[in-house]
ChimeraX commands (.cxc) that place a marker at each C-alpha (Angstrom):
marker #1 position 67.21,160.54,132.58 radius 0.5
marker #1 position 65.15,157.76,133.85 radius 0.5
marker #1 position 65.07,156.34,130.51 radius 0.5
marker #1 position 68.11,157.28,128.96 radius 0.5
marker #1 position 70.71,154.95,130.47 radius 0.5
marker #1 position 68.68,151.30,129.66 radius 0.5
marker #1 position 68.43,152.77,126.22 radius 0.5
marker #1 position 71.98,153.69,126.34 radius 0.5
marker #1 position 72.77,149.82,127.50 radius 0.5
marker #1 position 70.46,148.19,125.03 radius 0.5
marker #1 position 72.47,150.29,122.64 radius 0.5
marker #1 position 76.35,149.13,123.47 radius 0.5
marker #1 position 75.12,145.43,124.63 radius 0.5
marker #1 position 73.56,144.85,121.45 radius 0.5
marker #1 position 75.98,146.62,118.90 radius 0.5
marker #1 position 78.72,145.16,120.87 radius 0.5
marker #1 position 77.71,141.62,120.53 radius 0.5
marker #1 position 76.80,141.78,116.86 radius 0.5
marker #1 position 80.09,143.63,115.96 radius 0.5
marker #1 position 81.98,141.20,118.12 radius 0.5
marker #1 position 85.37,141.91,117.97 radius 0.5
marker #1 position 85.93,138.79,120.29 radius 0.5
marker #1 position 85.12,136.77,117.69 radius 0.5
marker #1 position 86.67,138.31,115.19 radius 0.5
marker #1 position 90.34,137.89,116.28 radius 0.5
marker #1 position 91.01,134.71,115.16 radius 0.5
marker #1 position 89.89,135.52,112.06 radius 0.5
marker #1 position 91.43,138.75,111.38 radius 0.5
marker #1 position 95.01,137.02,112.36 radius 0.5
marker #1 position 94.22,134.59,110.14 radius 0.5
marker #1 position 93.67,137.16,107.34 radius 0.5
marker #1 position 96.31,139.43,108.25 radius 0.5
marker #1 position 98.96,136.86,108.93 radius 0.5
marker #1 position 102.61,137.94,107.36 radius 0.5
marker #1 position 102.03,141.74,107.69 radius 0.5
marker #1 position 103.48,143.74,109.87 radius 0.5
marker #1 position 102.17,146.08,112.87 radius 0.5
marker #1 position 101.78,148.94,110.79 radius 0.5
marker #1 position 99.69,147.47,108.24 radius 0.5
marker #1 position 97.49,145.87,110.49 radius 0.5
marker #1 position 97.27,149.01,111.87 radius 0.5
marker #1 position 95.74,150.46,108.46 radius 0.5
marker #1 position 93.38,147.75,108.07 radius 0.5
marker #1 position 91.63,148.03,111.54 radius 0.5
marker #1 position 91.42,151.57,110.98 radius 0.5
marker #1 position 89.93,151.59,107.63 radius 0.5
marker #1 position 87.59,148.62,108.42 radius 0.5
marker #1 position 86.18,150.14,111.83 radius 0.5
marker #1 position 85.57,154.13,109.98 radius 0.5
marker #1 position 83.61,151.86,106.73 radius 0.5
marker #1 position 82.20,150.20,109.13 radius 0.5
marker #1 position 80.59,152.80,111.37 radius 0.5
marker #1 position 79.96,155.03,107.88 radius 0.5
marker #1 position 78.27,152.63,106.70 radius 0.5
marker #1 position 75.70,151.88,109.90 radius 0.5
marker #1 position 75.70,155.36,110.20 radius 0.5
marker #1 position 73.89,155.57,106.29 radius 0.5
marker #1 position 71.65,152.87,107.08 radius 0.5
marker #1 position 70.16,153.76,110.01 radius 0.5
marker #1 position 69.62,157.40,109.51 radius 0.5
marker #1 position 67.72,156.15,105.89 radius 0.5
marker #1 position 65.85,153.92,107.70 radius 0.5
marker #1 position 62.70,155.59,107.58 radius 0.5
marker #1 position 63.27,156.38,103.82 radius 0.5
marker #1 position 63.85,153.16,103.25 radius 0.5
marker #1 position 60.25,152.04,104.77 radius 0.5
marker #1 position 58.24,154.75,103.53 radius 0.5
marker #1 position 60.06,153.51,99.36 radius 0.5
marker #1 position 59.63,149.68,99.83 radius 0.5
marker #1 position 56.30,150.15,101.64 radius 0.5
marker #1 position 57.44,148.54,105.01 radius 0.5
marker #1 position 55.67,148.76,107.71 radius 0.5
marker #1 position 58.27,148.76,111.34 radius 0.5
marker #1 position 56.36,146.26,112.95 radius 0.5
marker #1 position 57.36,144.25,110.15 radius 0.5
marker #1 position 60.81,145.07,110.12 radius 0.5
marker #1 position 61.10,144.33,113.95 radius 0.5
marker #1 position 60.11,140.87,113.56 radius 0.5
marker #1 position 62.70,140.28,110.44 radius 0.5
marker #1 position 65.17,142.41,112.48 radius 0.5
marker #1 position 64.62,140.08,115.48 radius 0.5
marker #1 position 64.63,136.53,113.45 radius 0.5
marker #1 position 68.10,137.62,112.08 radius 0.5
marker #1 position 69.47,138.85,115.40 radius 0.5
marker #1 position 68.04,135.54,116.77 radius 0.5
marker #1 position 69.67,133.56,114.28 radius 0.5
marker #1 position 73.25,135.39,115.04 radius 0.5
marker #1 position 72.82,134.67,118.75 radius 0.5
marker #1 position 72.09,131.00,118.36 radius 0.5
marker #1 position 75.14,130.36,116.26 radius 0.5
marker #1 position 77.29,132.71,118.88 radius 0.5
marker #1 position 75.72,130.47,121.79 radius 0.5
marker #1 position 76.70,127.34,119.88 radius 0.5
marker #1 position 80.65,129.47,119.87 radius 0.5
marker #1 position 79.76,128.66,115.75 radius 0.5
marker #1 position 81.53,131.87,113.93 radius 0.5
marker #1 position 79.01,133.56,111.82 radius 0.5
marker #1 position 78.52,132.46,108.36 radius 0.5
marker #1 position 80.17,135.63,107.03 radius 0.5
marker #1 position 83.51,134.57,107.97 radius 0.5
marker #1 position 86.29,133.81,105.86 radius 0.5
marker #1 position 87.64,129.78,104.23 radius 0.5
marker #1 position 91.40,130.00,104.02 radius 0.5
marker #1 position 91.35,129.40,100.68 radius 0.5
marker #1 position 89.53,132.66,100.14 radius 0.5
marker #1 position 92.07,134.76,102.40 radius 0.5
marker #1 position 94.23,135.58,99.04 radius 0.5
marker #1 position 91.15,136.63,96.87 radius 0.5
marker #1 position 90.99,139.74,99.99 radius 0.5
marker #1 position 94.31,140.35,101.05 radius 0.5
marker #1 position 94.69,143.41,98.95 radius 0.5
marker #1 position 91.75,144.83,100.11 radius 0.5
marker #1 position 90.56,142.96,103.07 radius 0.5
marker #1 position 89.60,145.82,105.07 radius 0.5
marker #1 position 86.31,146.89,103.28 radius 0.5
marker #1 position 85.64,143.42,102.32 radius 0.5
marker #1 position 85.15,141.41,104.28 radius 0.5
marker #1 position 86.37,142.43,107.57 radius 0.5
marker #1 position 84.43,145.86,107.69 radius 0.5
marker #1 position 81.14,144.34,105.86 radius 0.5
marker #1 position 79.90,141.97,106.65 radius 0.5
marker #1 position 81.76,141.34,109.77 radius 0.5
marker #1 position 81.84,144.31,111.98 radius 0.5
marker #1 position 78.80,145.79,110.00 radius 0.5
marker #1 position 76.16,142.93,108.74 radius 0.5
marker #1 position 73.02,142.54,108.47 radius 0.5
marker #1 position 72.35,142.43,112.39 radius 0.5
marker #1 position 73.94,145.37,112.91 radius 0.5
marker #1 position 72.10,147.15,110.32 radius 0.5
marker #1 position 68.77,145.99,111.07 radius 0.5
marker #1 position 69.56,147.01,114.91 radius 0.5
marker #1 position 70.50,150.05,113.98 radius 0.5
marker #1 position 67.28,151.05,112.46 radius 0.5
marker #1 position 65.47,149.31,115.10 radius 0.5
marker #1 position 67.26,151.46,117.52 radius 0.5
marker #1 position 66.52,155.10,115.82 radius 0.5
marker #1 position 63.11,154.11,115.34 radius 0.5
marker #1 position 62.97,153.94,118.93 radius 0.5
marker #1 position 65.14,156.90,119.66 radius 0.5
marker #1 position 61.85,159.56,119.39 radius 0.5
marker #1 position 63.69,162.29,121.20 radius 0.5
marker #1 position 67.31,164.74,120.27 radius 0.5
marker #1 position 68.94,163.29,123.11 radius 0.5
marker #1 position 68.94,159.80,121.78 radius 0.5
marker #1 position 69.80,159.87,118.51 radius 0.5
marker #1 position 72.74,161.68,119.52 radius 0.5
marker #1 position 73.15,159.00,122.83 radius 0.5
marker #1 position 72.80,155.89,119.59 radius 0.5
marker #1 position 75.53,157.89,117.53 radius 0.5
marker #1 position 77.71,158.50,120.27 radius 0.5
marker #1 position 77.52,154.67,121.48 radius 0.5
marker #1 position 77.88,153.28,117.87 radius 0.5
marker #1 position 81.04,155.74,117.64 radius 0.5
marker #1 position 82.61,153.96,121.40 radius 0.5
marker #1 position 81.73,150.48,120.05 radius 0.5
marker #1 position 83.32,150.37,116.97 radius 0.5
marker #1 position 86.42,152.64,118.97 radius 0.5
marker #1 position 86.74,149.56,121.17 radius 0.5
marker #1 position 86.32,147.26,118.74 radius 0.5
marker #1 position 89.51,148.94,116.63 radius 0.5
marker #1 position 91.29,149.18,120.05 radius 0.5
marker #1 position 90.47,145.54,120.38 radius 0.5
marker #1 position 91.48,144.42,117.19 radius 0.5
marker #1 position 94.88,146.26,117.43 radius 0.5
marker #1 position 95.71,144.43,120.32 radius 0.5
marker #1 position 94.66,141.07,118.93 radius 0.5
marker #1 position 97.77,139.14,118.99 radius 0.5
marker #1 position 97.97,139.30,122.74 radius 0.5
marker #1 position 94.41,139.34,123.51 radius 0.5
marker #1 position 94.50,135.97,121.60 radius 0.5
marker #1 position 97.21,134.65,123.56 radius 0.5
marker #1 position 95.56,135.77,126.85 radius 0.5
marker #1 position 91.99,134.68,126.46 radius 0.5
marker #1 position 92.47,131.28,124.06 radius 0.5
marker #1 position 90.51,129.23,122.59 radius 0.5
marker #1 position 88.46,128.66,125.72 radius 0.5
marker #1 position 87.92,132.13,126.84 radius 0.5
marker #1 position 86.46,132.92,123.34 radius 0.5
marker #1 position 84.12,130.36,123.49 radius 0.5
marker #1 position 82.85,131.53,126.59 radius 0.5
marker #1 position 82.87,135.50,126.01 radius 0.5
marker #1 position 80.96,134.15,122.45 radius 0.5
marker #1 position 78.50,132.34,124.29 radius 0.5
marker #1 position 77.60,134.80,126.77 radius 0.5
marker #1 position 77.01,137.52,124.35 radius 0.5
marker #1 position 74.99,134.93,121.94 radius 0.5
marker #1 position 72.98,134.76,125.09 radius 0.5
marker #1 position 72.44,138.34,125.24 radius 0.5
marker #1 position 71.68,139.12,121.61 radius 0.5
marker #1 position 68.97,136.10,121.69 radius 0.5
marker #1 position 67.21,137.79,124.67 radius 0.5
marker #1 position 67.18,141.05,122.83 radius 0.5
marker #1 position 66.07,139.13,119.82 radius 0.5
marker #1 position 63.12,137.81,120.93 radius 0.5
marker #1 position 62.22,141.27,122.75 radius 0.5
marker #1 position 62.73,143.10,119.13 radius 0.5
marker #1 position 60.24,140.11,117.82 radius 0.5
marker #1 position 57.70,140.33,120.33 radius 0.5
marker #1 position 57.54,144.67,120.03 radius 0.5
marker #1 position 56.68,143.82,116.36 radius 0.5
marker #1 position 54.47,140.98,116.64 radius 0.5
marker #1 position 52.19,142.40,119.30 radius 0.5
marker #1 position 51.07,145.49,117.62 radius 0.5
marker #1 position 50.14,143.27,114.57 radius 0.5
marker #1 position 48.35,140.80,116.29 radius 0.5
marker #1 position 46.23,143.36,118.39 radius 0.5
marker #1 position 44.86,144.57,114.61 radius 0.5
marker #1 position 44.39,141.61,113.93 radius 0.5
marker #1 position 42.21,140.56,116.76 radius 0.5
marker #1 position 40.88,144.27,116.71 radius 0.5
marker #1 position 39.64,143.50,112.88 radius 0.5
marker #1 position 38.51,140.51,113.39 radius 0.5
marker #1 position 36.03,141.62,116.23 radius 0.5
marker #1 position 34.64,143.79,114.33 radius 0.5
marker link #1:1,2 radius 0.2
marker link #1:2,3 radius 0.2
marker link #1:3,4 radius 0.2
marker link #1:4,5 radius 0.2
marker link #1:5,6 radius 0.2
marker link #1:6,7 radius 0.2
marker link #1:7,8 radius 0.2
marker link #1:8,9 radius 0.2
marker link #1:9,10 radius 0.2
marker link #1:10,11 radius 0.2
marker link #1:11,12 radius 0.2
marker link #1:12,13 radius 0.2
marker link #1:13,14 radius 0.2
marker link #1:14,15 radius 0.2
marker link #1:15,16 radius 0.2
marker link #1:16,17 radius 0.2
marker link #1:17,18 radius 0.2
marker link #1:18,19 radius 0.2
marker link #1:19,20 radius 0.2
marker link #1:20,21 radius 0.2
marker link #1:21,22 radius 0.2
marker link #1:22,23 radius 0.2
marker link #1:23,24 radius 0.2
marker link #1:24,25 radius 0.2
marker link #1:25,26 radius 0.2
marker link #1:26,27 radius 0.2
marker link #1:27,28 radius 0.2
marker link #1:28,29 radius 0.2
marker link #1:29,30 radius 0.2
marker link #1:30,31 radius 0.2
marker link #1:31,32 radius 0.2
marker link #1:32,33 radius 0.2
marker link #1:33,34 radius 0.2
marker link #1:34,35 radius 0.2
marker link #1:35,36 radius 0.2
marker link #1:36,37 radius 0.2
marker link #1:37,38 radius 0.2
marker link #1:38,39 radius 0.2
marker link #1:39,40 radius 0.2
marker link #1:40,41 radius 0.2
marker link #1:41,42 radius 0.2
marker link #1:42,43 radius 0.2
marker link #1:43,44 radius 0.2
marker link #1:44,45 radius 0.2
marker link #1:45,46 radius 0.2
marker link #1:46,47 radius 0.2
marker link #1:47,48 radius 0.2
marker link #1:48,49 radius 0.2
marker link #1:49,50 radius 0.2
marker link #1:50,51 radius 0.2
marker link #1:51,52 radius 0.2
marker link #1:52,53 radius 0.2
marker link #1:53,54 radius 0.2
marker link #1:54,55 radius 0.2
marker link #1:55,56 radius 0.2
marker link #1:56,57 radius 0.2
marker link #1:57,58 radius 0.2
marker link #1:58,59 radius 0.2
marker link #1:59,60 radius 0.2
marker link #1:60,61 radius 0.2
marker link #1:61,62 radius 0.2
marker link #1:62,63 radius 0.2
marker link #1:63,64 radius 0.2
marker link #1:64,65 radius 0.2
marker link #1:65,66 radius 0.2
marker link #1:66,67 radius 0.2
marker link #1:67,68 radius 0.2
marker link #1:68,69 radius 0.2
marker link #1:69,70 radius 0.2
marker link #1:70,71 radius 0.2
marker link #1:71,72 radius 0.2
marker link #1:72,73 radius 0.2
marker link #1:73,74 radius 0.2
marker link #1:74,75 radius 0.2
marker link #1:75,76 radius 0.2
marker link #1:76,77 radius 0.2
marker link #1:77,78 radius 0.2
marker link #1:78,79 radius 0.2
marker link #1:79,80 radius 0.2
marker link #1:80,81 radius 0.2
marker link #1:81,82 radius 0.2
marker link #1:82,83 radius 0.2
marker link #1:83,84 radius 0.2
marker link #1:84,85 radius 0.2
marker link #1:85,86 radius 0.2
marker link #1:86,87 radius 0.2
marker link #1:87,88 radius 0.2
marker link #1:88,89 radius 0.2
marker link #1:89,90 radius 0.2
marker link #1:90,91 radius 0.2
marker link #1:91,92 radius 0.2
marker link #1:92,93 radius 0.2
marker link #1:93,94 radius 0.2
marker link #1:94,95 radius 0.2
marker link #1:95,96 radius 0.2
marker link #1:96,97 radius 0.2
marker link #1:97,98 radius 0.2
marker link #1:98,99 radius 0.2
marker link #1:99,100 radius 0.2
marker link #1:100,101 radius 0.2
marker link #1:101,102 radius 0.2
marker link #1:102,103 radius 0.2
marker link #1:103,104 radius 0.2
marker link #1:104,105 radius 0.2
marker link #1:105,106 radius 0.2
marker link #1:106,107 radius 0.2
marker link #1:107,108 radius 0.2
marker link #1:108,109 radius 0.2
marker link #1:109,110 radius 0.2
marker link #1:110,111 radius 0.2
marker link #1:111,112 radius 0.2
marker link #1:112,113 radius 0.2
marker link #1:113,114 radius 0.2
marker link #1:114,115 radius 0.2
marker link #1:115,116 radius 0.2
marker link #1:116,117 radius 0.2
marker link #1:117,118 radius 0.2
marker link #1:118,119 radius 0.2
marker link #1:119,120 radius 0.2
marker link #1:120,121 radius 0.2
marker link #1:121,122 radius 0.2
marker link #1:122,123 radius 0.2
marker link #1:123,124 radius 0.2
marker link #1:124,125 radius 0.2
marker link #1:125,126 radius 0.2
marker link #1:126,127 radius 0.2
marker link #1:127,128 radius 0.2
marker link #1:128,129 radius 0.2
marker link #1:129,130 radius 0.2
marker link #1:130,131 radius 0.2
marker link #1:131,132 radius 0.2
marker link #1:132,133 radius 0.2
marker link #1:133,134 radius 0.2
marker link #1:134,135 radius 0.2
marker link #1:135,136 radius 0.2
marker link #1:136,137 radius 0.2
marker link #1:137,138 radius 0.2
marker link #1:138,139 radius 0.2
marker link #1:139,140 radius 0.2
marker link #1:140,141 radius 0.2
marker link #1:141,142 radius 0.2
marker link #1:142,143 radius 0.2
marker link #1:143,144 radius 0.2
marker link #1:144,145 radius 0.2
marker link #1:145,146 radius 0.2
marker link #1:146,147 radius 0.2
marker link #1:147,148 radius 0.2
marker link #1:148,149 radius 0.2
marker link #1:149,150 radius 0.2
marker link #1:150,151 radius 0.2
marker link #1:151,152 radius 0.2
marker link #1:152,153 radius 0.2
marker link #1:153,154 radius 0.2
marker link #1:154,155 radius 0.2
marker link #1:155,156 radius 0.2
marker link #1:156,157 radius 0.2
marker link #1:157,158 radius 0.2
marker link #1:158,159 radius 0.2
marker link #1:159,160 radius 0.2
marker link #1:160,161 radius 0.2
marker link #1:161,162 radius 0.2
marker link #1:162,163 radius 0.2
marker link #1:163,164 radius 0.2
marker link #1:164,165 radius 0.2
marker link #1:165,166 radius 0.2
marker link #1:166,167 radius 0.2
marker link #1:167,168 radius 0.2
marker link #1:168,169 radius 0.2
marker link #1:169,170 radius 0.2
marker link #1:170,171 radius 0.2
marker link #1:171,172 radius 0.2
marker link #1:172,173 radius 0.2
marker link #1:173,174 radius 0.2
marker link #1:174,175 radius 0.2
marker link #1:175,176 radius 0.2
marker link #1:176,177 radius 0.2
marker link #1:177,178 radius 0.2
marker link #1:178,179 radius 0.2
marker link #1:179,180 radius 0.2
marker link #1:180,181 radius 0.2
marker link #1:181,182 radius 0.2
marker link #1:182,183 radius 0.2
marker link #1:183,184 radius 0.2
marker link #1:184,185 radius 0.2
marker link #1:185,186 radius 0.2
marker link #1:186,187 radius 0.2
marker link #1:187,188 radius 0.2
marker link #1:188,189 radius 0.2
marker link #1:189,190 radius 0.2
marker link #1:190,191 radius 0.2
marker link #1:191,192 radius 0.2
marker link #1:192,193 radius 0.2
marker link #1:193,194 radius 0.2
marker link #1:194,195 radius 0.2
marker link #1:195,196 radius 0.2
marker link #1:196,197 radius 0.2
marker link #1:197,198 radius 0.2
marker link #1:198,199 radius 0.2
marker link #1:199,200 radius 0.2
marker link #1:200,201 radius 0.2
marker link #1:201,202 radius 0.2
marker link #1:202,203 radius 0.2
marker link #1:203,204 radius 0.2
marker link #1:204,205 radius 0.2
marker link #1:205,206 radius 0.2
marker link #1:206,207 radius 0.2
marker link #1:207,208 radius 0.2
marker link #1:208,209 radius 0.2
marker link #1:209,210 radius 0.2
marker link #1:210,211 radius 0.2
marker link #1:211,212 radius 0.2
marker link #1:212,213 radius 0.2
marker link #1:213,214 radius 0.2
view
């Protein structure tokens, strides 16, 4: 029990802050703009199910995906970390991620805009997916791989609830309250970056020294 609620923390915080439905409101209006309730509805349903299907594939073939490629975890922690990091920094700087939208690309997606790009890569990119893995490596017991799943599921339930009530949540928090919220949790996820970097570069560096000693 000891160790199951920090897991459970380092789960939401993390998925939480790269999914970052905060963030995501302005843009989402922006994309949605002209439709009605109902069909904004549909698309934060759709893009929040993809979304979590999607994570859900990824990190359960995470070890398949190592043991094809020929990746070692240690290896993956430090890339996993370095992207995380990267996401953080641009949060802290209240800089929207790279994956978001140009308004002249909002027509291309309006018929579909729910798969692409709102569910990947903006509630599901490569941070997410890389934590995600990260995360089940770590989960070694029954109990927390269903604790991951079940806090993936109530992230990505908030983050639909979220989204649905956009328009006032937009009016309520502004422009300044974003930036804030953004930089906190760019804050976070750069602390938990440089933990997932460390956890990889440590092992590697003790064979290293171990090696060389020999």
């Amino acid at each position: 029990m000891d160790t199951l609620l920090p897991f459970a923390l380092l789960c939401f915080t993390s998925f939480f802050t790269l999914t970052n439905p905060l963030g995501t409101m302005p843009v989402f209006l922006t994309m949605t703009n002209g439709m009605s309730d109902d069909e904004r509805k549909t698309i934060v349903r759709r893009a929040t199910i993809v979304s979590f299907i999607t994570l859900m594939v990824f990190t359960f073939s995470g070890q398949f995906l190592f043991k094809f490629f020929g990746i070692s975890t240690n290896g993956f922690r430090i890339a996993g970390g370095i992207i995380i990091f990267t996401i953080g920094f641009d949060m802290l700087q209240a800089r929207y991620s790279k994956a978001k939208l140009k308004d002249d690309e909002v027509k291309t997606y309006v018929n579909d805009i729910s798969v692409t790009p709102l569910a990947i890569p903006m509630l599901c990119g490569p941070g997410a997916i890389a934590n995600g893995i990260m995360l089940m490596e770590d989960a070694n017991t029954l109990i927390k791989k269903i604790l991951l799943v079940s806090v993936i599921a109530s992230v990505y339930f908030i983050t639909f609830l979220i989204l649905r009530a956009s328009t006032r949540l937009n009016k309520y928090m502004g422009e300044t309250g974003n930036n804030v919220m953004m930089r906190l949790m760019g804050l976070i996820l750069m602390v938990i970056a440089v933990e997932c970097f460390v956890s990889g570069f440590k092992p590697i560096m003790v064979d290293i020294l171990q090696q060389a000693n020999l």
